[in-house]
N, C-alpha and C positions, 0 to 999 in steps of 0.2 A: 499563528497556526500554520496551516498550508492547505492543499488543496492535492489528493489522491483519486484518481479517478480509473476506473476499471471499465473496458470497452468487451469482455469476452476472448479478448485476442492478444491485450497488451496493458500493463499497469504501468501507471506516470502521474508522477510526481512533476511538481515544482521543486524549486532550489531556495526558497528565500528562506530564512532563520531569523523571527522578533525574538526582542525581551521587551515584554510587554507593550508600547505600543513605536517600536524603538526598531527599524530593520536592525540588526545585528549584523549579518552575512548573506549574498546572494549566489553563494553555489553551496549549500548546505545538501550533503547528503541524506538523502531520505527512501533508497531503494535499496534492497538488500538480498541477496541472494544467499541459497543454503543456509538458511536458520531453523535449525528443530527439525520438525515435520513439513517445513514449506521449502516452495522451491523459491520462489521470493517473494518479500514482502513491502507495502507501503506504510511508513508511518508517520502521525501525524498528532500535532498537540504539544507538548512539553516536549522541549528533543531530550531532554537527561533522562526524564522518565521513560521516554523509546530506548532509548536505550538501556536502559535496564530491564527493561522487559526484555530484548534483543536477549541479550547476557543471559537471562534465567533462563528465557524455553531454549536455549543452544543447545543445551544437552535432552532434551526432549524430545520425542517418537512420534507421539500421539499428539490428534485434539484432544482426545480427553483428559490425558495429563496437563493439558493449558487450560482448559474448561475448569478445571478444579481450583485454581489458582484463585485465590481469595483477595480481591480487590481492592476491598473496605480495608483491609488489612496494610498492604502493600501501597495505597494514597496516589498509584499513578495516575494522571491527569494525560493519559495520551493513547491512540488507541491507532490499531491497526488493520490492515487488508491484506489476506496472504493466498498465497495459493500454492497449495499443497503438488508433490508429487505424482499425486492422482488427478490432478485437476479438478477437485475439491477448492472451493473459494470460503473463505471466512473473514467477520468483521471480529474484531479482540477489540472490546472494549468494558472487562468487567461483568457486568451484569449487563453490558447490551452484548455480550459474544454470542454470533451464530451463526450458521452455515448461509452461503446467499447462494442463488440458484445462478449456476455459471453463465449460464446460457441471456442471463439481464444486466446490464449497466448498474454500477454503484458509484460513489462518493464516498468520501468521508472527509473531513477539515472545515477551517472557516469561508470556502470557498463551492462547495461540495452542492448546495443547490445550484447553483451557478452550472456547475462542472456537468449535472445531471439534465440540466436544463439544454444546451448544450450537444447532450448524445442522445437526449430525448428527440430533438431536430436534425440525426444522423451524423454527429459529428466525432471523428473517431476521439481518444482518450487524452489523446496528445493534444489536439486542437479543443477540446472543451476545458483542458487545463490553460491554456493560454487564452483562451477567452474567459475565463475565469478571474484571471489576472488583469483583467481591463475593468472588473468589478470589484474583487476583496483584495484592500490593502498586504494584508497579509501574504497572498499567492504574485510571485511573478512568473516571467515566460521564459524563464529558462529550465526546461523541462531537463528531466530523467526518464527513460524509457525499459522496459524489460519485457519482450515478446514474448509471451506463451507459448507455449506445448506441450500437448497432454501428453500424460505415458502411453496413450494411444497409437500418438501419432509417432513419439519417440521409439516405440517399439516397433514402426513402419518404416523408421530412416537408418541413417548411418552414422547418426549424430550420435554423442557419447551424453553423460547427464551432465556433465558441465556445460555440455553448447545445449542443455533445454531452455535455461533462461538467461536470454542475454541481454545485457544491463550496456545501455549507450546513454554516457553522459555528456 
């Protein structure tokens, strides 16, 4: 799996890719910018199934148009953290998808308690991924980064919506 952690200010990932209990790759991407209605996204779980979820909501506007998305149906085993344009935060995982409150730290992945545990103790999202990685096989420390910016703040700068979120790997 991996290890997605959200600090209110900046979404990161890990790099590593299993197949089953098997590292496969350690610079796998797993952040993703301008998909759908979000400004970037973390995803975690089955990477072929992220990705196909990636692919479907692309052309999509709305939460509610993903919200509707029939899960049972579609069998994807992997789930995501995005944060919308508006600075709207959401977890996409089927029947567990729902909004989280911006303003709290989340997880998600097989490293995600860890991750939580972590910025529970003040640790930004970055360093509770990498410590994360000292615990679940799965997560290693070579992080993905994508700093936020609400259209708030974006609509206070000079910056364009390409430089709202930007993705250092």
């Amino acid at each position: 799996m991996t290890t997605i952690a959200y600090d209110t200010k900046t979404l990161v990932s890990d790099s590593r890719s299993c197949m089953g209990n098997t590292i496969y790759e350690n610079d796998c991407k797993k952040i993703f910018t301008e998909v759908g209605p979000f400004a970037v996204i973390g995803i975690a779980g089955n990477y072929q199934d992220a990705m196909d979820i990636i692919k479907f909501i692309t052309e999509y506007n709305s939460m509610d148009q993903i919200r509707t998305i029939n899960y049972d149906i579609t069998g994807w085993d992997a789930g995501i953290i995005g944060v919308t344009y508006q600075g709207e935060v959401w977890h996409y995982a089927g029947e567990e998808s729902f909004e989280l409150r911006p303003d709290l730290p989340f997880a998600i992945g097989s490293g995600s308690r860890y991750a939580l545990a972590a910025m529970d103790l003040g640790k930004t999202a970055e360093e509770a991924v990498v410590y994360a990685s000292t615990r679940d096989v799965y997560t290693n420390n070579v992080t993905q980064v994508a700093s936020l910016i609400t259209e708030e703040e974006l609509n206070d700068t000079d910056c364009s919506k390409e430089e709202r979120s930007k993705t250092e790997v």
